[in-house]
NUSEKOL-221248 format. One record per residue: residue number from 1; chain; x, y, z of N, C-alpha, C in turn. Coordinates in steps of 0.02 Angstrom, whole numbers, plus 50000, padded with zeros to 5 digits. Layout:
<pts>
{pt NUM; "A"; {X; Y; Z}; {X; Y; Z}; {X; Y; Z}}
...
</pts>
This chain:
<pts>
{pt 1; "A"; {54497; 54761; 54639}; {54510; 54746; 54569}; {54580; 54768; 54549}}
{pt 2; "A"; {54596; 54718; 54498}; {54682; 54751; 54465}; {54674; 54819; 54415}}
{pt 3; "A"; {54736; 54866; 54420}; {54722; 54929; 54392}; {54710; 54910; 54318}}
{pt 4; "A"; {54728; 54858; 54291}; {54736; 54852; 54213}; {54659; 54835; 54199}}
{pt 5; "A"; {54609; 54813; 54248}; {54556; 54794; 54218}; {54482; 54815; 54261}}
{pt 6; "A"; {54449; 54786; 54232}; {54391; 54817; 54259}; {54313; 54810; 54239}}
{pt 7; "A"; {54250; 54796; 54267}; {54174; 54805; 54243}; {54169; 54868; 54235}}
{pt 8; "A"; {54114; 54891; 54167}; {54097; 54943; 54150}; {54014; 54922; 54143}}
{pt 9; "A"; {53980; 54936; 54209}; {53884; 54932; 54185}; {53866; 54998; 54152}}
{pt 10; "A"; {53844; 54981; 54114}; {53809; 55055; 54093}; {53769; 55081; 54138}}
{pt 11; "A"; {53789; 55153; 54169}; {53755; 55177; 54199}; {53734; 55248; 54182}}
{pt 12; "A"; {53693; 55271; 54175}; {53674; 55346; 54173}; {53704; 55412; 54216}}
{pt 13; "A"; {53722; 55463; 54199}; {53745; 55495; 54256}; {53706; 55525; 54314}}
{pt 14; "A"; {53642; 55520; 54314}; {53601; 55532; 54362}; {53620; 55443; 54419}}
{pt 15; "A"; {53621; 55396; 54391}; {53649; 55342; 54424}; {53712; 55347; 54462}}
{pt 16; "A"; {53766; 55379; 54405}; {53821; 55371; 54435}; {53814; 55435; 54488}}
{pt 17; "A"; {53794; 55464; 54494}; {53790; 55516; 54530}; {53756; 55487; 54628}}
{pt 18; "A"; {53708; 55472; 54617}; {53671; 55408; 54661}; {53721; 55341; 54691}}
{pt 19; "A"; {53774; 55325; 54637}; {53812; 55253; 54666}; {53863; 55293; 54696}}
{pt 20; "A"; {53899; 55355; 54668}; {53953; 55392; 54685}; {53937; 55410; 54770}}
{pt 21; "A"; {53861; 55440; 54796}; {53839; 55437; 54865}; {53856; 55394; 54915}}
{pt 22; "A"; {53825; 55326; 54887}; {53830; 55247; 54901}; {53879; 55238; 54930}}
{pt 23; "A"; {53949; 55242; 54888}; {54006; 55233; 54883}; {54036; 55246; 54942}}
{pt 24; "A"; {54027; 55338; 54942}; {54064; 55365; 54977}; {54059; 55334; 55046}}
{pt 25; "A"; {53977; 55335; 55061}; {53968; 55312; 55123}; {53985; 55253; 55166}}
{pt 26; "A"; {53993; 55196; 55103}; {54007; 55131; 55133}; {54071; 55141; 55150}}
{pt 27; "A"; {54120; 55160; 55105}; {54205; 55156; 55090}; {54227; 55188; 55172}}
{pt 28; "A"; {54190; 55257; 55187}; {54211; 55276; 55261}; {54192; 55236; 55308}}
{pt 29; "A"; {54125; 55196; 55315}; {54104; 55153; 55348}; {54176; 55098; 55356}}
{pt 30; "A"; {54184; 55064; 55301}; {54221; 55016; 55295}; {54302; 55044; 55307}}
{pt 31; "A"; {54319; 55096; 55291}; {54388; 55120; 55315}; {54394; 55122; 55393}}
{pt 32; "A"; {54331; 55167; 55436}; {54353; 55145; 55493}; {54322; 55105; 55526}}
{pt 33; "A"; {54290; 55045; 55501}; {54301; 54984; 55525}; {54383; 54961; 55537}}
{pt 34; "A"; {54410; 54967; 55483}; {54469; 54926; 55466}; {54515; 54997; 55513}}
{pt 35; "A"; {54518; 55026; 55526}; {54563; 55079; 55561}; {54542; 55049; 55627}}
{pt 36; "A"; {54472; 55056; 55641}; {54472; 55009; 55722}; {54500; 54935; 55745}}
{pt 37; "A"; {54497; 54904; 55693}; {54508; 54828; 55702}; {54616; 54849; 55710}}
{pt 38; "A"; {54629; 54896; 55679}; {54719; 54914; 55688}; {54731; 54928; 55746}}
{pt 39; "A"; {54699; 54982; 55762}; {54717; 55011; 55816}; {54699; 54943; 55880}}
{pt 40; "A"; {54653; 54892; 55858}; {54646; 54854; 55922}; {54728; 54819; 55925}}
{pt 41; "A"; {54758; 54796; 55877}; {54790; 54751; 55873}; {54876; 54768; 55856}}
{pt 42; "A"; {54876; 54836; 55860}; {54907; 54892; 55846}; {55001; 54871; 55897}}
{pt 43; "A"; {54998; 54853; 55926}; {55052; 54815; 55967}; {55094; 54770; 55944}}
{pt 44; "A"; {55069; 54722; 55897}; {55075; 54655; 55848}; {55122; 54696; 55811}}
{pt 45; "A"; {55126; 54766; 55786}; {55156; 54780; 55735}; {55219; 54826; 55759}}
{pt 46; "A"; {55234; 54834; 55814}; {55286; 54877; 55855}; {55342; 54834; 55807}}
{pt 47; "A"; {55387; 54883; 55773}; {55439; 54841; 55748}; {55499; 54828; 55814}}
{pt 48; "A"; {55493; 54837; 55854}; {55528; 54817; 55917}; {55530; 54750; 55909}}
{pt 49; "A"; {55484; 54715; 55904}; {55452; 54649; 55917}; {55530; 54607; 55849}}
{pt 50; "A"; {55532; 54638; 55807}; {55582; 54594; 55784}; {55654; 54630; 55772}}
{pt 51; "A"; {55663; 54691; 55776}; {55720; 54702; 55781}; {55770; 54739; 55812}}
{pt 52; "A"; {55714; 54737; 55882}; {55759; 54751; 55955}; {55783; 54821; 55943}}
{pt 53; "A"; {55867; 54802; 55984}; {55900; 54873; 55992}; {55908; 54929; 55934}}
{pt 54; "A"; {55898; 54867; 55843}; {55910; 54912; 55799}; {55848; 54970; 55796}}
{pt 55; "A"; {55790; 54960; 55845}; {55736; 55010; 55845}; {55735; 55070; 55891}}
{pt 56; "A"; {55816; 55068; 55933}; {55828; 55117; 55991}; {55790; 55111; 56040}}
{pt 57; "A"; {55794; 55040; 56053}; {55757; 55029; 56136}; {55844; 54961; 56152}}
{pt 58; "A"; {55812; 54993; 56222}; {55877; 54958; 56248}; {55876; 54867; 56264}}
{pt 59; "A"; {55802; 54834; 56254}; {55770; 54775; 56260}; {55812; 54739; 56175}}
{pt 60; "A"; {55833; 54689; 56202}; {55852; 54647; 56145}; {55820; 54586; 56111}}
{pt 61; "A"; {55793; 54552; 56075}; {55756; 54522; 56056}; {55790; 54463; 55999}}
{pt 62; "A"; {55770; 54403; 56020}; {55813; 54343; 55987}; {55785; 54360; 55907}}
{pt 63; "A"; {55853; 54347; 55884}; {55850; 54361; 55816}; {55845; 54412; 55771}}
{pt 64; "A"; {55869; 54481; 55834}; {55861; 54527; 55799}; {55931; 54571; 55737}}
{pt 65; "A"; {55994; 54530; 55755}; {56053; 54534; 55701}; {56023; 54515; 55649}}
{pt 66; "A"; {56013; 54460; 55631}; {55989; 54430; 55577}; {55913; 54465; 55537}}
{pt 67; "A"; {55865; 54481; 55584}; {55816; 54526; 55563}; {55858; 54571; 55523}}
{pt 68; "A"; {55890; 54633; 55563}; {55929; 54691; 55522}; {55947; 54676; 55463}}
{pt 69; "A"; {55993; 54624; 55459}; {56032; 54620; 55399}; {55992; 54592; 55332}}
{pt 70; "A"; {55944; 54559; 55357}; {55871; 54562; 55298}; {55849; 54596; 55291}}
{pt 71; "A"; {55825; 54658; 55328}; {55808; 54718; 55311}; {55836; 54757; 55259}}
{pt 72; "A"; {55904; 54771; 55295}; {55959; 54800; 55259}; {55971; 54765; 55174}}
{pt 73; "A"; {55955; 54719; 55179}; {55963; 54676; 55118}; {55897; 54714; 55081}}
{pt 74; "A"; {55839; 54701; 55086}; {55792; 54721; 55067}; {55790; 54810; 55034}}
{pt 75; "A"; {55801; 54870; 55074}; {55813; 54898; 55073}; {55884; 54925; 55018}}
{pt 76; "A"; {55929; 54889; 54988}; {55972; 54907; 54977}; {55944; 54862; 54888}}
{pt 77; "A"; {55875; 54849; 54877}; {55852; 54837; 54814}; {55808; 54868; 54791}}
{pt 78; "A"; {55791; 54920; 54840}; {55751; 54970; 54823}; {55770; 55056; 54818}}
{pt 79; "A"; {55812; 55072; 54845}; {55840; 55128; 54879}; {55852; 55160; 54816}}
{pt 80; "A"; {55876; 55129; 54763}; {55896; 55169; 54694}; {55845; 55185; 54655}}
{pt 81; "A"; {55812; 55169; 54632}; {55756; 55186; 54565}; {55699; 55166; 54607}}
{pt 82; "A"; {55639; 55222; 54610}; {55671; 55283; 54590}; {55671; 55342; 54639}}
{pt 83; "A"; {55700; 55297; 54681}; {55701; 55363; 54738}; {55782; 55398; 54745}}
{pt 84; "A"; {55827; 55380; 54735}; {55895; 55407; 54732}; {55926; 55423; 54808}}
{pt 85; "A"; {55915; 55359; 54829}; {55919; 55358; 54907}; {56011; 55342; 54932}}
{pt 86; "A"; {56041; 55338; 54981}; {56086; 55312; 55006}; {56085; 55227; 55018}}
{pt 87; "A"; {56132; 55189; 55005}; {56113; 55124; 55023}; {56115; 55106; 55106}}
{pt 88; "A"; {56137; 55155; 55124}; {56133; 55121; 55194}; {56070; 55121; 55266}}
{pt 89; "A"; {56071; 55067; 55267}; {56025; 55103; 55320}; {56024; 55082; 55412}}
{pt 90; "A"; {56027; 55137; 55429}; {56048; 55164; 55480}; {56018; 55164; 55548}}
{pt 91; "A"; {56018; 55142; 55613}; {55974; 55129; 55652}; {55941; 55185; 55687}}
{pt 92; "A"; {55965; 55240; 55672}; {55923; 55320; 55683}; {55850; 55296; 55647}}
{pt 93; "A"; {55851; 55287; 55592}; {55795; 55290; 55524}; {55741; 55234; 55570}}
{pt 94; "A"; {55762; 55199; 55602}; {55717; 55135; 55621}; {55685; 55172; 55680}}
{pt 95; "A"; {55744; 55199; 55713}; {55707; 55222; 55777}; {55672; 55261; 55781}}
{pt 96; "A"; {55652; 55309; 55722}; {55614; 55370; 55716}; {55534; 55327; 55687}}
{pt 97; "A"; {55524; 55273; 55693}; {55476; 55236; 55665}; {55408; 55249; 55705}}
{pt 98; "A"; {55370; 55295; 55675}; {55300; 55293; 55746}; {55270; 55230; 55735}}
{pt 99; "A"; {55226; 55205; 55780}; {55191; 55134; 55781}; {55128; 55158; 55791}}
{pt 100; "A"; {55115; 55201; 55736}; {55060; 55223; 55719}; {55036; 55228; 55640}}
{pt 101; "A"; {54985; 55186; 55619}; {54983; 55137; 55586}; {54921; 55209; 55528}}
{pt 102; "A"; {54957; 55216; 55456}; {54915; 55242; 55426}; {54879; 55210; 55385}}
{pt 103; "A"; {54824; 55216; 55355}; {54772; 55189; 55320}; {54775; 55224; 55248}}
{pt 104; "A"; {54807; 55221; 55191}; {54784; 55290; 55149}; {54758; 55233; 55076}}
{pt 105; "A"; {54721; 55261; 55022}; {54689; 55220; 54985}; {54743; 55200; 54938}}
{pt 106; "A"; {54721; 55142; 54890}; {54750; 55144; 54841}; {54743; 55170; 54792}}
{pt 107; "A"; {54796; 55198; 54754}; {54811; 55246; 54691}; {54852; 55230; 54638}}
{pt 108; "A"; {54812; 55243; 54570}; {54855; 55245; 54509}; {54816; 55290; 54466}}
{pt 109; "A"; {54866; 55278; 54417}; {54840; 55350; 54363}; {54807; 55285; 54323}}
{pt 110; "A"; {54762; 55326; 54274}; {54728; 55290; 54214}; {54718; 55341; 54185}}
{pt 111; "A"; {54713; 55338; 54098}; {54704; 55381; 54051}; {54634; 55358; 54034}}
{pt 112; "A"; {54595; 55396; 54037}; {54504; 55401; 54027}; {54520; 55416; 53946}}
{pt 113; "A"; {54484; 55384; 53910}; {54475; 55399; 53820}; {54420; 55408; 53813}}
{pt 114; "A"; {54408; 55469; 53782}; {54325; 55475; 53753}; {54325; 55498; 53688}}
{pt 115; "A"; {54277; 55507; 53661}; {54248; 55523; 53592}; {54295; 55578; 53563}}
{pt 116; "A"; {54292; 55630; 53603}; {54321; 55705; 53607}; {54378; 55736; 53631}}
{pt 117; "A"; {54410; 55683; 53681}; {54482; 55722; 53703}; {54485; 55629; 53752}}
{pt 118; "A"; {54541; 55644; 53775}; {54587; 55593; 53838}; {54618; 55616; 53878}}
{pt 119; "A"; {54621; 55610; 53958}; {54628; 55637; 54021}; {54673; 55574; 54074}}
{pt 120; "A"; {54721; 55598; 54071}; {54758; 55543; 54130}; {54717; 55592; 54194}}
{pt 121; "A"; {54702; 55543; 54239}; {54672; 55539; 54295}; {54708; 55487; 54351}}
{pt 122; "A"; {54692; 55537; 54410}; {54720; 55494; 54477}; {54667; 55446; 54506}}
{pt 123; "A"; {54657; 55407; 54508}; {54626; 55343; 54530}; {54623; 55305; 54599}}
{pt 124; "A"; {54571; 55320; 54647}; {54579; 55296; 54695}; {54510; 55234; 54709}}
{pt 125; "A"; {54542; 55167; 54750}; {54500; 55121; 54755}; {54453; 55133; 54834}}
{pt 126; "A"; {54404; 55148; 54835}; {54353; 55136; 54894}; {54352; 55058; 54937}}
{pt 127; "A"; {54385; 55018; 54931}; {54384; 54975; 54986}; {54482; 54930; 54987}}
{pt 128; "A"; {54505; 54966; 54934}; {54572; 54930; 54928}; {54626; 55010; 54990}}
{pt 129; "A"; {54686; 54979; 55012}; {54712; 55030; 55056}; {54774; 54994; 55071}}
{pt 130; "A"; {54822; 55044; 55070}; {54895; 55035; 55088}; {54912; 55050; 55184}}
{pt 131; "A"; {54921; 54986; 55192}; {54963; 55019; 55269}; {55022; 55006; 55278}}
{pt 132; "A"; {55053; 55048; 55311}; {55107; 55077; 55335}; {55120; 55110; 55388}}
{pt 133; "A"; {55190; 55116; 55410}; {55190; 55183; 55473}; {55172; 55260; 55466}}
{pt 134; "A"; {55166; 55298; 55493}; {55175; 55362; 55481}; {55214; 55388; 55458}}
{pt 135; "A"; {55224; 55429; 55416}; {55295; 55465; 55401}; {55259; 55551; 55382}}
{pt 136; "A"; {55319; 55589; 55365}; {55311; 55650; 55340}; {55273; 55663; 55267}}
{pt 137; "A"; {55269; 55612; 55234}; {55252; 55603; 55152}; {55205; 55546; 55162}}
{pt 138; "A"; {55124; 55571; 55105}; {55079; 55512; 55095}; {55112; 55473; 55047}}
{pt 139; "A"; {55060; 55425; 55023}; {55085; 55395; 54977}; {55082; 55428; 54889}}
{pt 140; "A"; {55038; 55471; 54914}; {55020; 55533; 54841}; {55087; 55557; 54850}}
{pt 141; "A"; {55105; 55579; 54906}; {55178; 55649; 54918}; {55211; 55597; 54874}}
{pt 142; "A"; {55234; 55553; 54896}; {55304; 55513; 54886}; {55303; 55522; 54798}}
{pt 143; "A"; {55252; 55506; 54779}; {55258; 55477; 54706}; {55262; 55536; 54676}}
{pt 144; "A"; {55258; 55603; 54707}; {55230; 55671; 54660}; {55329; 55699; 54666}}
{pt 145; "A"; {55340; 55674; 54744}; {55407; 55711; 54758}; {55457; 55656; 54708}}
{pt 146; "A"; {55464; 55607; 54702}; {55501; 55561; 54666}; {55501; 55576; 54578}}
{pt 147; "A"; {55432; 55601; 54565}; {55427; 55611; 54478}; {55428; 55673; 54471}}
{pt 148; "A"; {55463; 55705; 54539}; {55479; 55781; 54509}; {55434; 55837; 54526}}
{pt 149; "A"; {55359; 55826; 54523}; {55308; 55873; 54533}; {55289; 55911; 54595}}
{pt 150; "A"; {55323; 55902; 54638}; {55344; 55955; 54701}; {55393; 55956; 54701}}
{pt 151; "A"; {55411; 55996; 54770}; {55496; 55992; 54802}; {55484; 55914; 54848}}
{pt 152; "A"; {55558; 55895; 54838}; {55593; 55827; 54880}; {55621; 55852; 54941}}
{pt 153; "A"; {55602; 55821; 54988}; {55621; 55798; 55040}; {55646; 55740; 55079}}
{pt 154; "A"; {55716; 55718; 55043}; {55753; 55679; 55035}; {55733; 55635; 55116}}
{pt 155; "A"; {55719; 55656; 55166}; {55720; 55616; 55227}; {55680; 55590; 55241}}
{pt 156; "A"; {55618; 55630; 55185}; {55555; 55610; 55186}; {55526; 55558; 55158}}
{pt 157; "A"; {55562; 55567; 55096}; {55570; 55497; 55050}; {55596; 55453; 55086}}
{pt 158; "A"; {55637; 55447; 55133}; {55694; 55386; 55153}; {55636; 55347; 55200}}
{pt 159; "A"; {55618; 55397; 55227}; {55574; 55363; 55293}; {55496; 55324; 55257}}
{pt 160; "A"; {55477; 55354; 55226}; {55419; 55322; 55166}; {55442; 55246; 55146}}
{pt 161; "A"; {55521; 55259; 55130}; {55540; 55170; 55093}; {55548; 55158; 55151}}
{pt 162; "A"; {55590; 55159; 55210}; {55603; 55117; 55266}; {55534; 55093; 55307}}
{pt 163; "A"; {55490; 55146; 55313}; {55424; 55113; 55340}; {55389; 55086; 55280}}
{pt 164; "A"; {55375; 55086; 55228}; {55344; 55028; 55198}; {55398; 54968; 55202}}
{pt 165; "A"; {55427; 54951; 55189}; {55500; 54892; 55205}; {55465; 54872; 55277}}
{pt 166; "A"; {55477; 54905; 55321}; {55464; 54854; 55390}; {55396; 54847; 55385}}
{pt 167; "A"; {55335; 54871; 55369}; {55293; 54856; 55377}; {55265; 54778; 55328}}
{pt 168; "A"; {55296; 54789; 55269}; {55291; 54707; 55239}; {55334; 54673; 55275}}
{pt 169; "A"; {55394; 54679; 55308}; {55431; 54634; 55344}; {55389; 54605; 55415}}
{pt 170; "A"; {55350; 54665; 55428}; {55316; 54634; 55503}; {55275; 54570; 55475}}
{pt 171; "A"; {55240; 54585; 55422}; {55196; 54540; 55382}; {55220; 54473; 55392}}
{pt 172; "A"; {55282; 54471; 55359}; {55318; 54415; 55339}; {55337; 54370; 55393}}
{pt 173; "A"; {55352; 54394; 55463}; {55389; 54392; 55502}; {55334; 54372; 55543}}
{pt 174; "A"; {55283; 54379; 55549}; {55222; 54361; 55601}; {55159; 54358; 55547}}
{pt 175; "A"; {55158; 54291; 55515}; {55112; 54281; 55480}; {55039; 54291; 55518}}
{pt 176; "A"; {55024; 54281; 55568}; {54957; 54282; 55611}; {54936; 54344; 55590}}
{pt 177; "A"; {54970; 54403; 55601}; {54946; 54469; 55588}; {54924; 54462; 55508}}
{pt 178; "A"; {54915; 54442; 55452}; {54881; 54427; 55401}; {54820; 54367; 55413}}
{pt 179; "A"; {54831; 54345; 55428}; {54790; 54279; 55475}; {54718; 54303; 55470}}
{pt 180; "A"; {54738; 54348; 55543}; {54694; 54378; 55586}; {54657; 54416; 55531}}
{pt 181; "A"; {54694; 54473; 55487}; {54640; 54490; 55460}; {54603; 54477; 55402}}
{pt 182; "A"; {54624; 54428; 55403}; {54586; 54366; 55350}; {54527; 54333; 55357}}
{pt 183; "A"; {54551; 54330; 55432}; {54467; 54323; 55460}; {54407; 54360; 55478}}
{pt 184; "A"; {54426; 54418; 55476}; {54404; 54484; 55469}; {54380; 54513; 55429}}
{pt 185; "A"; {54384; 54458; 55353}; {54343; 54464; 55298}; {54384; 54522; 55255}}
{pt 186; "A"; {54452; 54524; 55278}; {54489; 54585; 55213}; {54544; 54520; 55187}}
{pt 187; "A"; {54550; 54543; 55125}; {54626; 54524; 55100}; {54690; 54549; 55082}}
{pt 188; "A"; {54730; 54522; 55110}; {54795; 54525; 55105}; {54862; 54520; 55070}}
{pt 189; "A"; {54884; 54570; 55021}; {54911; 54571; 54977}; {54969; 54595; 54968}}
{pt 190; "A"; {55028; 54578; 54953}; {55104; 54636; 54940}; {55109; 54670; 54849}}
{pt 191; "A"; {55112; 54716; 54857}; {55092; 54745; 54783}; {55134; 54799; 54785}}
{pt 192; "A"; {55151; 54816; 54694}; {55199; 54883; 54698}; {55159; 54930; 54668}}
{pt 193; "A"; {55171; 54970; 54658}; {55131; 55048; 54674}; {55158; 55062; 54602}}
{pt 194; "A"; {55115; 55109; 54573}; {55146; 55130; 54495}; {55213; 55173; 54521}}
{pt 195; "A"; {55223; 55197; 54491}; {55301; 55249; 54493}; {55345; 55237; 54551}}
{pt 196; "A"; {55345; 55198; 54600}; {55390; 55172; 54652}; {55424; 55103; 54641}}
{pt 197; "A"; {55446; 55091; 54576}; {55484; 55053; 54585}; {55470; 54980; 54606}}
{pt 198; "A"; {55519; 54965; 54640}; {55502; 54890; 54672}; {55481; 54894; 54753}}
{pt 199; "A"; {55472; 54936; 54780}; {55449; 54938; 54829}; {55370; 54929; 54837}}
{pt 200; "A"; {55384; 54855; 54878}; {55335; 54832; 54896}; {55280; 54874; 54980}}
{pt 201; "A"; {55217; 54859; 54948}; {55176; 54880; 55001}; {55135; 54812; 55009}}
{pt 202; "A"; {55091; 54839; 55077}; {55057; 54781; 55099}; {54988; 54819; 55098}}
{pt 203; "A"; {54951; 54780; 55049}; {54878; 54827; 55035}; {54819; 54755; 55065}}
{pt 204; "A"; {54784; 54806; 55097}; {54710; 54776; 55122}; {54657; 54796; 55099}}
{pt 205; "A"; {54616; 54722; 55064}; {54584; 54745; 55023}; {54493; 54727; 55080}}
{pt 206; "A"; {54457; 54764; 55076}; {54393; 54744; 55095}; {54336; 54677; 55061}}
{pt 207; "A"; {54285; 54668; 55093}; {54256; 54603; 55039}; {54222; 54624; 54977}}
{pt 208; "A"; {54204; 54702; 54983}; {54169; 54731; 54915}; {54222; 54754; 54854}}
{pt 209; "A"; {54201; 54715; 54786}; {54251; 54739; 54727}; {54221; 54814; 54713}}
{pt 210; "A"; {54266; 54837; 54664}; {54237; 54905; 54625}; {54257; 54890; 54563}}
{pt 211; "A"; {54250; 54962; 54550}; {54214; 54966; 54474}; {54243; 55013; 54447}}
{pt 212; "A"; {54290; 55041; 54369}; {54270; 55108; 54341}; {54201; 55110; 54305}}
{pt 213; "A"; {54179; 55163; 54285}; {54112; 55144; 54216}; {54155; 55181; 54164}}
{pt 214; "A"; {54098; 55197; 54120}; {54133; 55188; 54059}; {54174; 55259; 54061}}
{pt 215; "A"; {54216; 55250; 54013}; {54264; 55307; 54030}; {54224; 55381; 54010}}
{pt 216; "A"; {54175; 55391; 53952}; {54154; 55467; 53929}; {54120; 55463; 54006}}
{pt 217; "A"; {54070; 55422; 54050}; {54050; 55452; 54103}; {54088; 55465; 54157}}
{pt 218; "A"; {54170; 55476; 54157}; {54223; 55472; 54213}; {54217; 55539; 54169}}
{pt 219; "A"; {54260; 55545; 54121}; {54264; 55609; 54096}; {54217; 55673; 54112}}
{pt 220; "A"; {54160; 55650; 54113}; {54093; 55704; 54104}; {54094; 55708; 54194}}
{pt 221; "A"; {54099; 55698; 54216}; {54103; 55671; 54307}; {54165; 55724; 54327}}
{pt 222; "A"; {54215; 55715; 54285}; {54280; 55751; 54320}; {54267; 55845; 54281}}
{pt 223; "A"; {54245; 55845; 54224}; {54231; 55916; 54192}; {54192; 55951; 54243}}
{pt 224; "A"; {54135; 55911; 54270}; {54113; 55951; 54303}; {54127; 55953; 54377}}
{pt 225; "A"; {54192; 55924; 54415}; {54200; 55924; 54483}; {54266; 55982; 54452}}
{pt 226; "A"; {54289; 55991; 54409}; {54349; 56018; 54389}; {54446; 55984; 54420}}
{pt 227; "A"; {54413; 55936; 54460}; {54462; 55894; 54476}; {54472; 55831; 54442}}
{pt 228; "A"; {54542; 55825; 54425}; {54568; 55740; 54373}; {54586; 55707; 54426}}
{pt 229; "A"; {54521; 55690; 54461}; {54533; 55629; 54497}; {54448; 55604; 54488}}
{pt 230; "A"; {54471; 55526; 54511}; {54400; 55487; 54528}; {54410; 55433; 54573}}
{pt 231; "A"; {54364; 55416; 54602}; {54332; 55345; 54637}; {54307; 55309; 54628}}
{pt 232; "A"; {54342; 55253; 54611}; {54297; 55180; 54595}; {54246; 55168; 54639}}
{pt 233; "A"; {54187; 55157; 54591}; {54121; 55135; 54635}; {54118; 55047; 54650}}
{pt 234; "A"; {54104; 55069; 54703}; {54065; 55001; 54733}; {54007; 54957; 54691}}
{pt 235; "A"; {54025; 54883; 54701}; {53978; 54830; 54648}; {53926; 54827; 54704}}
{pt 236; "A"; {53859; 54865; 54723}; {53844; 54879; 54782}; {53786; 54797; 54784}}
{pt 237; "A"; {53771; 54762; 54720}; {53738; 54730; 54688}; {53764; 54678; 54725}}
{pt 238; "A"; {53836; 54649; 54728}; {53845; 54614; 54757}; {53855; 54597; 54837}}
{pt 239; "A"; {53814; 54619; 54875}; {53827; 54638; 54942}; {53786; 54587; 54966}}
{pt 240; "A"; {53725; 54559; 54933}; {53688; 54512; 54973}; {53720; 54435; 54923}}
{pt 241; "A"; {53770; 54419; 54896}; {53819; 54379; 54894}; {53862; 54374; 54907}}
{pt 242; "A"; {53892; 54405; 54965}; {53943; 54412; 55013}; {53949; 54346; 55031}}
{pt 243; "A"; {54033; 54343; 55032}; {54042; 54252; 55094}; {54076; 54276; 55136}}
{pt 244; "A"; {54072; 54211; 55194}; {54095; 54212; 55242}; {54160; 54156; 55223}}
{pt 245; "A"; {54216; 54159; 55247}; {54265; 54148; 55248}; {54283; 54080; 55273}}
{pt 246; "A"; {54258; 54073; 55354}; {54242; 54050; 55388}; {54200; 53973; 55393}}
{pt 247; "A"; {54141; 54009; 55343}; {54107; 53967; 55328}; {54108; 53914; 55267}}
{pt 248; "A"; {54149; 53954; 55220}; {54164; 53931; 55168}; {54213; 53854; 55184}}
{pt 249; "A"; {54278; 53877; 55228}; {54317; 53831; 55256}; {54291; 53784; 55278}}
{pt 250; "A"; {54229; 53797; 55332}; {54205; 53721; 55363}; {54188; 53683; 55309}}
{pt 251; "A"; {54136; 53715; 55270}; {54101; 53696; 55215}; {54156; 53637; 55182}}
{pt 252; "A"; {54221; 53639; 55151}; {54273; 53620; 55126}; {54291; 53569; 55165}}
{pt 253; "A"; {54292; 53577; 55247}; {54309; 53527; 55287}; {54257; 53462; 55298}}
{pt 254; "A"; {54201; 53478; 55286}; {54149; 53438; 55291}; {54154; 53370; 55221}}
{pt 255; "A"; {54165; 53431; 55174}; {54173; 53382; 55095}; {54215; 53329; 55097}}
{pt 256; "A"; {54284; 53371; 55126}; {54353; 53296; 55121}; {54331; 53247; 55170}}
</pts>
């Protein structure tokens, strides 16, 4: 679901308490599904594959000048706001790239309104997820070190924008790798992140939507975990209306 919107069922908190279980269980289920199906295919995404020596391997690869300098292009529209980066970028930064592929959820803040008070809250989706390379900073670090609320680690930040950058570039650059996991029943999306600017990520979303409920039962939920955060629940209702993808297509091919 988009952060601006959302179903609210009325649920009781003995319910939400019960779907919040639900949730948890499927979302890990379904995370490492989708972490296994990476790691199979995990090769596809070696940024070697498109831009050669600029990755500090000595193997050269057609088209990899021209790769760089799109990169570099790319990179040099993001680097300022609001990370306060250098424009250049440098083939050290590429080569330090692990090809080890993180999974972390998606996150935004939302302000919960109730009767009695209002609570900005951190917001994470149970089947939506950002991938990327590894770096020194999650995607929580980045946004906390960028708006000030820790200490910065300027290299840390750099490597956060340069691996999200190649990782939508691999996207772009070898459409199959979206393809593939399309057929796999996730979707495939480039999206920007609240407080980062224009830096694009590449988020995979699972086939189950979520949900907030209503906001006094987010509120009453976080008073008593004493943490301002929550998890969108799973529409668990809709699971035996699931499609197939697959099937849907033939279906379409049969009609014309």
């Amino acid at each position: 679901m988009d952060d601006s919107g959302t179903t609210t069922p009325n649920l009781t908190f003995e319910q939400l308490a019960d779907l919040r279980e639900k949730t948890e269980a499927i979302a890990q289920f379904l995370k490492d599904r989708l972490q296994g199906h990476l790691e199979t295919i995990r090769p596809a995404f070696a940024p070697r594959r498109a831009l050669g020596k600029y990755t500090g391997t000595r193997d050269s690869v057609a088209g990899e000048d021209k790769a760089f300098a799109q990169l570099q292009t790319q990179y040099q529209e993001v680097c300022r706001n609001p990370f306060a980066l250098p424009p250049e970028l440098d083939q050290e930064i590429l080569a330090n790239i692990d090809n080890q592929i993180d999974v972390q959820p998606w996150e935004y803040t939302y302000e919960a309104k109730g009767a009695k008070e209002s609570k900005t809250l951190s917001m994470n989706s149970p089947a939506r997820w950002v991938l990327t390379y590894s770096s020194g900073y999650t995607l929580a670090q980045v946004r906390q070190a960028v708006s000030g609320l820790q200490d910065r680690r300027s290299d840390y930040v750099r490597q956060f924008v340069v691996n999200a950058l190649v990782m939508r570039f691999m996207f772009d650059r070898y459409p199959g790798i979206a393809q593939l996991l399309t057929d796999l029943r996730y979707e495939v999306r480039i999206e920007k992140a609240q407080g980062l600017g224009e830096l694009p990520f590449v988020t995979v979303s699972a086939c189950l939507s979520s949900f907030r409920p209503a906001d006094e039962l987010i509120l009453t939920a976080t008073r008593f975990s004493g943490v301002p955060a929550f998890i969108e629940l799973l529409n668990v209702d809709a699971v035996p209306t699931l499609q197939d993808p697959l099937k849907l297509r033939i279906e379409q091919l049969l009609l014309s």
